[in-house]
KOLGU-4560 file (N, C-alpha, C; in nm, 3 decimals, padded with zeros to 5 digits):
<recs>
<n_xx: 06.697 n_yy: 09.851 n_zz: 04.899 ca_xx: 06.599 ca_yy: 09.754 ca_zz: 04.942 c_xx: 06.471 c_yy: 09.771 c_zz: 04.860 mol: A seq: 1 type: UNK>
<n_xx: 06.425 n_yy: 09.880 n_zz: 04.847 ca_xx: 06.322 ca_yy: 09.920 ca_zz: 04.810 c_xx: 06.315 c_yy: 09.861 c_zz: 04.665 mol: A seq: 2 type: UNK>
<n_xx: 06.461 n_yy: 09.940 n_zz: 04.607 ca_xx: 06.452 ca_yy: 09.877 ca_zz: 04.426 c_xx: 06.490 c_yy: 09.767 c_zz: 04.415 mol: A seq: 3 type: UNK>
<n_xx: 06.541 n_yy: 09.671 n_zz: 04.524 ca_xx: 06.548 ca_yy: 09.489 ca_zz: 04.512 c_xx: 06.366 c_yy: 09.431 c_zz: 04.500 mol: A seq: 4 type: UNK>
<n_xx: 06.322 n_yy: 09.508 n_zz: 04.588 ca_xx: 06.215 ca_yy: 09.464 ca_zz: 04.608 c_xx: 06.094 c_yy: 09.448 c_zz: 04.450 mol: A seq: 5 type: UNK>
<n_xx: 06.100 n_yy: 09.599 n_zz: 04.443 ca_xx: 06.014 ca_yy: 09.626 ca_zz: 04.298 c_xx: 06.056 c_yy: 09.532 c_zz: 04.186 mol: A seq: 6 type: UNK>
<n_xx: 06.230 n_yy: 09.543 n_zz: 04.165 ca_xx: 06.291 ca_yy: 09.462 ca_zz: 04.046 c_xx: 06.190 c_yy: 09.337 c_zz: 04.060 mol: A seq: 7 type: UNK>
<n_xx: 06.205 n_yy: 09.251 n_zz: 04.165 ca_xx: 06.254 ca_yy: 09.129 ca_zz: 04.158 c_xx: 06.051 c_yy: 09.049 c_zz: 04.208 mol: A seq: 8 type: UNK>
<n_xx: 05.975 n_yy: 09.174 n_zz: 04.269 ca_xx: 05.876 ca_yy: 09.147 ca_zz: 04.288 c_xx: 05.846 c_yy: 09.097 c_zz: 04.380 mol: A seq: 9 type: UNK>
<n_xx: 05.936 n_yy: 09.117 n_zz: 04.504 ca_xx: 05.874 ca_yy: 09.028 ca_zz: 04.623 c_xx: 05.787 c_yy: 09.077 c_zz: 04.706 mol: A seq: 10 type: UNK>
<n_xx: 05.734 n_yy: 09.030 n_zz: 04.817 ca_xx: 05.686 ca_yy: 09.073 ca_zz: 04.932 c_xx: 05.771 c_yy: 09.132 c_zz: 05.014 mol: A seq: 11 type: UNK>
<n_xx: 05.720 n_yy: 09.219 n_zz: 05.105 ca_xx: 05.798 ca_yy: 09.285 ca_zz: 05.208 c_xx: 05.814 c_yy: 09.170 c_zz: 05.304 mol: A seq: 12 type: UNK>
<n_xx: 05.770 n_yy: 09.051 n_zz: 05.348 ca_xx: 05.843 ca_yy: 08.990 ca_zz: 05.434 c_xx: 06.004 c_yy: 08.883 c_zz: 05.343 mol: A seq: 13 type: UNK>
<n_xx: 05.958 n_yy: 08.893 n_zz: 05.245 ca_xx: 06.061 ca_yy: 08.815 ca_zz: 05.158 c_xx: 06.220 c_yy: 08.890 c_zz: 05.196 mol: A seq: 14 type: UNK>
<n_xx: 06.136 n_yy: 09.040 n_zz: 05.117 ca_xx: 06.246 ca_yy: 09.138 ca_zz: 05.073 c_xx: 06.324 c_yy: 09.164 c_zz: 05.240 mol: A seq: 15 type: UNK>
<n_xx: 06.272 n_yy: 09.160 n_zz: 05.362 ca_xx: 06.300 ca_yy: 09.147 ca_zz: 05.500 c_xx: 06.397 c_yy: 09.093 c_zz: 05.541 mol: A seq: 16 type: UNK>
<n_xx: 06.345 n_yy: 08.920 n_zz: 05.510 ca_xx: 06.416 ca_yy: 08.813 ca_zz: 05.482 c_xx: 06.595 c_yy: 08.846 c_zz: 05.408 mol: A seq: 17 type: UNK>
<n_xx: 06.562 n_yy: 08.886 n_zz: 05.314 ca_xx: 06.676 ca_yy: 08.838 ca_zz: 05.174 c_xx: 06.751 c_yy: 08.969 c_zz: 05.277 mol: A seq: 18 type: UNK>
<n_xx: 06.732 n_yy: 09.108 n_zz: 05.335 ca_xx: 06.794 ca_yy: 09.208 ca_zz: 05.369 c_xx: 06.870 c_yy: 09.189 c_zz: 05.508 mol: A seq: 19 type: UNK>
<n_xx: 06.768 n_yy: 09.137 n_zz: 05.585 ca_xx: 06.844 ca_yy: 09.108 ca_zz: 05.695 c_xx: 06.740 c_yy: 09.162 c_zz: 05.788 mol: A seq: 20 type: UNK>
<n_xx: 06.655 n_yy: 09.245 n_zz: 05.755 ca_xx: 06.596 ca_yy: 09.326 ca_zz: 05.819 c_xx: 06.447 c_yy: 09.296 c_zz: 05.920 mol: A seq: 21 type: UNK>
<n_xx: 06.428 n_yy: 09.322 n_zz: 06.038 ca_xx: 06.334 ca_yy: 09.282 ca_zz: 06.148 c_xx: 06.228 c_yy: 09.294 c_zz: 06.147 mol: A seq: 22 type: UNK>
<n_xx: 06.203 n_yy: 09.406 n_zz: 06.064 ca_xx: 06.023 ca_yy: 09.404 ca_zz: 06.037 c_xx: 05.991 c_yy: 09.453 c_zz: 05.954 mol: A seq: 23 type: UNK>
<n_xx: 05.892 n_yy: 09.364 n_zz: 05.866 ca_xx: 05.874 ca_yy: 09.415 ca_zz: 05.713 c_xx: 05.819 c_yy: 09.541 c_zz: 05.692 mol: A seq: 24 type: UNK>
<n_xx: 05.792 n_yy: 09.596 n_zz: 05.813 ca_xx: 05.688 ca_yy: 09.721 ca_zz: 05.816 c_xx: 05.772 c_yy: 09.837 c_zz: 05.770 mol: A seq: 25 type: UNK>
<n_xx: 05.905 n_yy: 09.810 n_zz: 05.814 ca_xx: 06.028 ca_yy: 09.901 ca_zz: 05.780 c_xx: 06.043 c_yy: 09.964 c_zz: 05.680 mol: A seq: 26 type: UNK>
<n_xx: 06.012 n_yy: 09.831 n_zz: 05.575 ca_xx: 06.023 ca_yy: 09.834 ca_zz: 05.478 c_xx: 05.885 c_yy: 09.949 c_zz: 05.388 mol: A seq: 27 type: UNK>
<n_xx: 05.798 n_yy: 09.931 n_zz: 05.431 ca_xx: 05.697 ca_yy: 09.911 ca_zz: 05.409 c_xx: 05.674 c_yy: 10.096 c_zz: 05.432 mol: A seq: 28 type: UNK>
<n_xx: 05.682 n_yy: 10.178 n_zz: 05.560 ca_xx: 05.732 ca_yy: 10.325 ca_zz: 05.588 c_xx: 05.827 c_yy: 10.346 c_zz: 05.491 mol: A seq: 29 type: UNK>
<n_xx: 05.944 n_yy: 10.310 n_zz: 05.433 ca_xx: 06.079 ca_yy: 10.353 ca_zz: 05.367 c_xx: 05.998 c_yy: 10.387 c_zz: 05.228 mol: A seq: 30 type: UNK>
<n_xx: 05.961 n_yy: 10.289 n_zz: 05.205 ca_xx: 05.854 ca_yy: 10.286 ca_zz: 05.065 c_xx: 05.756 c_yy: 10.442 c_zz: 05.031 mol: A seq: 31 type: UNK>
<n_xx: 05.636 n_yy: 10.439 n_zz: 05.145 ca_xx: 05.573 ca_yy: 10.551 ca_zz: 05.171 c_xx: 05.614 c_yy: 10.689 c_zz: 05.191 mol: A seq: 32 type: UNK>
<n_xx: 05.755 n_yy: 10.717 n_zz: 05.254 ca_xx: 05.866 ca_yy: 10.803 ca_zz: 05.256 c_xx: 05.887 c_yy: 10.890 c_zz: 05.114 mol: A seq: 33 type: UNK>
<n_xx: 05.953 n_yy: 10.755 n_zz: 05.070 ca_xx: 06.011 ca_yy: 10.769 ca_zz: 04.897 c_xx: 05.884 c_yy: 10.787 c_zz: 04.828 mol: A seq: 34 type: UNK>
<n_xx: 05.752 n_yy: 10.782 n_zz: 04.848 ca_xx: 05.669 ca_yy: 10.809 ca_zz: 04.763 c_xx: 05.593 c_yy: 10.936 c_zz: 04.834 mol: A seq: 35 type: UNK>
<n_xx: 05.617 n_yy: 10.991 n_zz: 04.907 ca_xx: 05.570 ca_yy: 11.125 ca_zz: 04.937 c_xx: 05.774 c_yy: 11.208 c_zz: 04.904 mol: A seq: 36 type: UNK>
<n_xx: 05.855 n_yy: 11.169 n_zz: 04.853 ca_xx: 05.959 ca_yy: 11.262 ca_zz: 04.849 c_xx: 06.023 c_yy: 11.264 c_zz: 05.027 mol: A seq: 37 type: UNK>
<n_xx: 06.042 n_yy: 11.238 n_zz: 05.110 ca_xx: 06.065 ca_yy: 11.309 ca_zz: 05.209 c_xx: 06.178 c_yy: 11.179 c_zz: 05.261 mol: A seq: 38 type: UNK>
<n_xx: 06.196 n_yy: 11.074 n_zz: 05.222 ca_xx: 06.324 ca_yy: 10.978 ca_zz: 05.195 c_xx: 06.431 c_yy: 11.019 c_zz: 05.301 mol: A seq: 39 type: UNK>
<n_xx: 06.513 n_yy: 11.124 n_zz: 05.185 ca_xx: 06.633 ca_yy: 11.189 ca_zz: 05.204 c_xx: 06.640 c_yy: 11.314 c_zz: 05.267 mol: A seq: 40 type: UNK>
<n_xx: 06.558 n_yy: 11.334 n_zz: 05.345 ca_xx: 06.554 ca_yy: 11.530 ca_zz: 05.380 c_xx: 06.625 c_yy: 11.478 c_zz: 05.504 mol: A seq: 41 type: UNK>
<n_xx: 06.727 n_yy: 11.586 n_zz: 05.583 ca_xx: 06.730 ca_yy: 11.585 ca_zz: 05.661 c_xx: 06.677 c_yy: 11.574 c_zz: 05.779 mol: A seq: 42 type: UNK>
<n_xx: 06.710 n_yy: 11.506 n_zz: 05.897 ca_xx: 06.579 ca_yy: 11.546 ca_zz: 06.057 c_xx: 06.597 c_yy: 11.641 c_zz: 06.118 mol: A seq: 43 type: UNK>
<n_xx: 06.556 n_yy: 11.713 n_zz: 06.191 ca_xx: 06.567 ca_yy: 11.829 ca_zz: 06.298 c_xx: 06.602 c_yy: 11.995 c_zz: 06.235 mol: A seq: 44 type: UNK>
<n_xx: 06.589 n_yy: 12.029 n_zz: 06.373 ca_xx: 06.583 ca_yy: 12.208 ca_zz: 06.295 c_xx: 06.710 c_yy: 12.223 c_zz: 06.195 mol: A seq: 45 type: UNK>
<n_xx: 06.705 n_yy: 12.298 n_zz: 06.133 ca_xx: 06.857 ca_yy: 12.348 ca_zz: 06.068 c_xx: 06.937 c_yy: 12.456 c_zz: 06.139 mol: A seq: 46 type: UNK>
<n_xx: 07.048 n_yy: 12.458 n_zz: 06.135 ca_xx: 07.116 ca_yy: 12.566 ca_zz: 06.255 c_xx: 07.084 c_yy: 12.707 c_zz: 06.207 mol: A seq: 47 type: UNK>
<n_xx: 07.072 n_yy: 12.753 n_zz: 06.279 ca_xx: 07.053 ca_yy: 12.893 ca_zz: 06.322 c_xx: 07.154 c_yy: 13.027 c_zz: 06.249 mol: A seq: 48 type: UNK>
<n_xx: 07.264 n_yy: 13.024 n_zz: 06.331 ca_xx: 07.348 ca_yy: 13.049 ca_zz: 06.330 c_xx: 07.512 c_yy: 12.964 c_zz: 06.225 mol: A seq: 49 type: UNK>
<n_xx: 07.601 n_yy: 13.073 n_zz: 06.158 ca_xx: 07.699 ca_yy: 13.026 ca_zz: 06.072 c_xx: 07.811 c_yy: 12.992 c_zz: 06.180 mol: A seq: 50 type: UNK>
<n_xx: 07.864 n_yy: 12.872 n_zz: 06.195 ca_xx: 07.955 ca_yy: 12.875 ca_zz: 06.285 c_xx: 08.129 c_yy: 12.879 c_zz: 06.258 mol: A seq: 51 type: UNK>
<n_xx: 08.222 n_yy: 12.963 n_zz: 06.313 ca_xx: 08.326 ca_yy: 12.982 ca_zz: 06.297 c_xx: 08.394 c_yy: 12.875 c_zz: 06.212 mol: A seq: 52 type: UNK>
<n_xx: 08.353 n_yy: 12.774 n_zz: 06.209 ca_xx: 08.427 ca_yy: 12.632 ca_zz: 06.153 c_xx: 08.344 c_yy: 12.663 c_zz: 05.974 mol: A seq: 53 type: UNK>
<n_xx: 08.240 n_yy: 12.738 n_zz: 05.962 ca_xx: 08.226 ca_yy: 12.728 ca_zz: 05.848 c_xx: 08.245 c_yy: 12.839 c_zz: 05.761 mol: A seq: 54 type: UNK>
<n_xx: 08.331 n_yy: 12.898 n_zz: 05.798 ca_xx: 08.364 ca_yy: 13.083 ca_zz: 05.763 c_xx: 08.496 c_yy: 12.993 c_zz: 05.643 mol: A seq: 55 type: UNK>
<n_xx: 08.527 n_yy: 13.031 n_zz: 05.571 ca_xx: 08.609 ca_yy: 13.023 ca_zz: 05.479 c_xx: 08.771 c_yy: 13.077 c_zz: 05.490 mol: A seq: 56 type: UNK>
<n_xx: 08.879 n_yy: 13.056 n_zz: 05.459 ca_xx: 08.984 ca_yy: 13.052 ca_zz: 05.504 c_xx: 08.992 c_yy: 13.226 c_zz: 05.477 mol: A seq: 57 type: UNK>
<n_xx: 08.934 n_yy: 13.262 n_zz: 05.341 ca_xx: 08.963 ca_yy: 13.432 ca_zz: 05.276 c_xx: 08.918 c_yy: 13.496 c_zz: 05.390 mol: A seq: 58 type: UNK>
<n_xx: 08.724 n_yy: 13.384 n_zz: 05.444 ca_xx: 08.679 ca_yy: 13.534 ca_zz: 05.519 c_xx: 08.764 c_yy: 13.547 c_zz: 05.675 mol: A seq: 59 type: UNK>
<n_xx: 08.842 n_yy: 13.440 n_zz: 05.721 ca_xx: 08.895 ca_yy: 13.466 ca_zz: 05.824 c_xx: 09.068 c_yy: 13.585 c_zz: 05.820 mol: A seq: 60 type: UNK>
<n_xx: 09.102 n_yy: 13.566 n_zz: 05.719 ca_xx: 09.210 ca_yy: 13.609 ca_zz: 05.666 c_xx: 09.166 c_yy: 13.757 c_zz: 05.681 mol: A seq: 61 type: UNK>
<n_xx: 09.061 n_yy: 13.791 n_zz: 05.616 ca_xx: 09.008 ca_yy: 13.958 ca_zz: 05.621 c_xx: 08.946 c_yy: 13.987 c_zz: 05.730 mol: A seq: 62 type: UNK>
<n_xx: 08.896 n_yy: 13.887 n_zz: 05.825 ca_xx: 08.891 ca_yy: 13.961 ca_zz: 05.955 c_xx: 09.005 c_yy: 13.989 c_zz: 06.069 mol: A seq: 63 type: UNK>
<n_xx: 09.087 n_yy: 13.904 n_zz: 05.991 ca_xx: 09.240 ca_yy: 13.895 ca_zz: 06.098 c_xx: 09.355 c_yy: 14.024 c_zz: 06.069 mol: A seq: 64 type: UNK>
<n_xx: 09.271 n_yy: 14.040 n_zz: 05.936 ca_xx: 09.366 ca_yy: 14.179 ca_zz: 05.873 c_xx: 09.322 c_yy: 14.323 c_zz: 05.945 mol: A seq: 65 type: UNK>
<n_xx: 09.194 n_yy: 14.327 n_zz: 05.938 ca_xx: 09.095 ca_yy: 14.427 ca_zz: 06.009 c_xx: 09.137 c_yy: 14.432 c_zz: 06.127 mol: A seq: 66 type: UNK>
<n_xx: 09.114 n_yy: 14.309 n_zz: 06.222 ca_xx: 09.178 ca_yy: 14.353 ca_zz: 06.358 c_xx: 09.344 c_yy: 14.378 c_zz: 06.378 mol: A seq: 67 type: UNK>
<n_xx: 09.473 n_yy: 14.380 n_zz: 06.286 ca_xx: 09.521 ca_yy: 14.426 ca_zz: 06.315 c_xx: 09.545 c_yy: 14.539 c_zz: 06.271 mol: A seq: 68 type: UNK>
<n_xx: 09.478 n_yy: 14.570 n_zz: 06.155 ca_xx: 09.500 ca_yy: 14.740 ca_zz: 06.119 c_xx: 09.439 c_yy: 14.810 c_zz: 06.227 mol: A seq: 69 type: UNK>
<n_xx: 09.330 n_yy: 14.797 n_zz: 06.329 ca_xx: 09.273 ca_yy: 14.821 ca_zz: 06.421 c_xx: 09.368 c_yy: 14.855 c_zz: 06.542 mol: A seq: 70 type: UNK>
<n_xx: 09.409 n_yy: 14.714 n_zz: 06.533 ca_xx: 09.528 ca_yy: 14.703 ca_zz: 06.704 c_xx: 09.652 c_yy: 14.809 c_zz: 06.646 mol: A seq: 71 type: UNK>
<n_xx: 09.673 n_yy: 14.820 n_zz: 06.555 ca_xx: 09.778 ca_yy: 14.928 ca_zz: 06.465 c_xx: 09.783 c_yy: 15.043 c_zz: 06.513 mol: A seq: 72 type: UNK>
<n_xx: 09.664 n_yy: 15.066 n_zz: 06.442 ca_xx: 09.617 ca_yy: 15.227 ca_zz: 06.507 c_xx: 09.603 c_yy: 15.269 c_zz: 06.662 mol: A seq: 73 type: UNK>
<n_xx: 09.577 n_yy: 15.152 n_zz: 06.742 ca_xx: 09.507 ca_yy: 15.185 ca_zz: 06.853 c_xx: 09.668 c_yy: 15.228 c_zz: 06.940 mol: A seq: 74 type: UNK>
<n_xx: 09.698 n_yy: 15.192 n_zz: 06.898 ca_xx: 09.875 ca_yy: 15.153 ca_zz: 06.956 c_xx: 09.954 c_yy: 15.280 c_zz: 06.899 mol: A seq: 75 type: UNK>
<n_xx: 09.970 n_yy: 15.332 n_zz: 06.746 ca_xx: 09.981 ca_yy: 15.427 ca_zz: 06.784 c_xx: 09.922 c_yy: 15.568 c_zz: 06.852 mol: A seq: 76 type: UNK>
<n_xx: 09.800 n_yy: 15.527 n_zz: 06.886 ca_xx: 09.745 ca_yy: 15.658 ca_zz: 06.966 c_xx: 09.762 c_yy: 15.671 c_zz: 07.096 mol: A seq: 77 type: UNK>
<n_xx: 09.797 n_yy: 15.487 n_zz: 07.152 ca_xx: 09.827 ca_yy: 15.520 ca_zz: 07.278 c_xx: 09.965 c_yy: 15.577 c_zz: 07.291 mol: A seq: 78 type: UNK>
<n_xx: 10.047 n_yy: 15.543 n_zz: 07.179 ca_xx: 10.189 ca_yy: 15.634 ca_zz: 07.223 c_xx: 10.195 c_yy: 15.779 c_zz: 07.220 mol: A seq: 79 type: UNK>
<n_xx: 10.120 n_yy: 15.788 n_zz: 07.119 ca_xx: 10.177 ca_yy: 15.989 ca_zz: 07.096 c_xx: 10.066 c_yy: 16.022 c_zz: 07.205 mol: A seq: 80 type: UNK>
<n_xx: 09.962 n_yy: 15.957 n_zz: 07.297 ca_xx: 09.923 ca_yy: 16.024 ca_zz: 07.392 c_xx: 09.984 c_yy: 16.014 c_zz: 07.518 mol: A seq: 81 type: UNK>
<n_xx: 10.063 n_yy: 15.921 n_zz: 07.493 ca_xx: 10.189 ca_yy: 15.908 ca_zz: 07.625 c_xx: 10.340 c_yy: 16.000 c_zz: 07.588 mol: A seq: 82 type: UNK>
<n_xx: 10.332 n_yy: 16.006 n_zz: 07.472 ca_xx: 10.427 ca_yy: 16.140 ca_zz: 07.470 c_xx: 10.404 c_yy: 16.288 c_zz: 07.508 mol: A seq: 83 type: UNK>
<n_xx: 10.235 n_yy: 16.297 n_zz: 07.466 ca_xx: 10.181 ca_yy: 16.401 ca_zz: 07.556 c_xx: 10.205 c_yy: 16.406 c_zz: 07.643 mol: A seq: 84 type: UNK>
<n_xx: 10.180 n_yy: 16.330 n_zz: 07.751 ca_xx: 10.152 ca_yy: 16.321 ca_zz: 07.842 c_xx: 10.277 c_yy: 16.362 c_zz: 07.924 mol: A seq: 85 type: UNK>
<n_xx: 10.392 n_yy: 16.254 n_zz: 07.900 ca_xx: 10.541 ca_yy: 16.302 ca_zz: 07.963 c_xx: 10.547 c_yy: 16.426 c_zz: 07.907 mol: A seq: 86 type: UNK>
<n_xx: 10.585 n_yy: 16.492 n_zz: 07.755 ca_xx: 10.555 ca_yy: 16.618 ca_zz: 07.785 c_xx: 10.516 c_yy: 16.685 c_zz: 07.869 mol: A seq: 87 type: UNK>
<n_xx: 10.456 n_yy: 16.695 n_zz: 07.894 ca_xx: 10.351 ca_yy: 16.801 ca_zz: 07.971 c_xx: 10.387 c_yy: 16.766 c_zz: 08.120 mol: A seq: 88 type: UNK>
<n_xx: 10.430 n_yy: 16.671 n_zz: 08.186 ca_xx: 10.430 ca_yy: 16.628 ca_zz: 08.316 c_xx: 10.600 c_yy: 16.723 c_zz: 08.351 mol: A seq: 89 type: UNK>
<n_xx: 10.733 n_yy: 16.717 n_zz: 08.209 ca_xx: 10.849 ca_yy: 16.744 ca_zz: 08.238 c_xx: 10.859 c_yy: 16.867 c_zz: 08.145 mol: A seq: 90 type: UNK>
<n_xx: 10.823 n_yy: 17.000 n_zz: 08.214 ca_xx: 10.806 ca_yy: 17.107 ca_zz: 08.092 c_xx: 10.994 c_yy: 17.157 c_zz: 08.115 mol: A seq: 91 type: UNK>
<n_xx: 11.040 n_yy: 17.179 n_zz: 07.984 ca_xx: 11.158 ca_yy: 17.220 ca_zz: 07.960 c_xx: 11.226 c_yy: 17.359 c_zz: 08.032 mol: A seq: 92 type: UNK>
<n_xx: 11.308 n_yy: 17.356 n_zz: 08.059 ca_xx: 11.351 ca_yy: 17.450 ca_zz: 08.176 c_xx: 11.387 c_yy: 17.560 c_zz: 08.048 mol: A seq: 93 type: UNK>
<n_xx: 11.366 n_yy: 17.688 n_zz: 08.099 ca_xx: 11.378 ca_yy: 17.798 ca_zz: 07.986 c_xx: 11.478 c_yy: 17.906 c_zz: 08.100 mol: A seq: 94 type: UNK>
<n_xx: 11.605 n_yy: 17.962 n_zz: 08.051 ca_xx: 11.668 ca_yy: 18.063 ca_zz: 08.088 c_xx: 11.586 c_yy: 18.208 c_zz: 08.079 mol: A seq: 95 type: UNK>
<n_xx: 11.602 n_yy: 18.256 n_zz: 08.198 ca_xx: 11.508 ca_yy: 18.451 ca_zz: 08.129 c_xx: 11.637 c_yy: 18.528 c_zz: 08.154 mol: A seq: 96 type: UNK>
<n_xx: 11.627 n_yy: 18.596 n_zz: 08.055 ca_xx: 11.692 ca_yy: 18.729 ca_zz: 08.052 c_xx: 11.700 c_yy: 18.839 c_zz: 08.115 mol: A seq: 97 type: UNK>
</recs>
């Protein structure tokens, strides 16, 4: 709108007109926008926080690896401490001499 306008030299109620648009004033802010730079910037805060949807397929892959070398280990410790354990609960019967 803006560069129809400049090209062609009209007024903002013209350029309104020819756009479709309700109030030339529209036009008229869009203009002032683009001439301070601030046009195209985004509105509102920027997020905070990286959210799961934007983690990358590798970095999910290496955290999925981590937790099961994790759950790996944890699993075998709970067994050989449950072999202790029966051990020790069924001590082996010994003959004496």
């Amino acid at each position: 709108v803006i560069n129809w306008r400049l090209k062609n030299h009209e007024s903002l109620t013209n350029a309104a007109r020819h756009f479709g648009i309700s109030a030339p004033f529209v036009i008229y802010q869009w203009e002032r926008l683009a001439a301070e730079g601030r046009l195209n910037k985004p509105k509102g805060r920027p997020p905070k926080m990286k959210n799961n949807k934007d983690m990358s397929v590798y970095e999910k892959n290496k955290q999925l690896e981590q937790q099961v070398t994790y759950l790996q280990a944890k699993v075998a410790y709970l067994e050989k401490l449950d072999a202790l354990i029966q051990s020790k609960k069924s001590p082996t019967k010994k003959k004496r001499k």
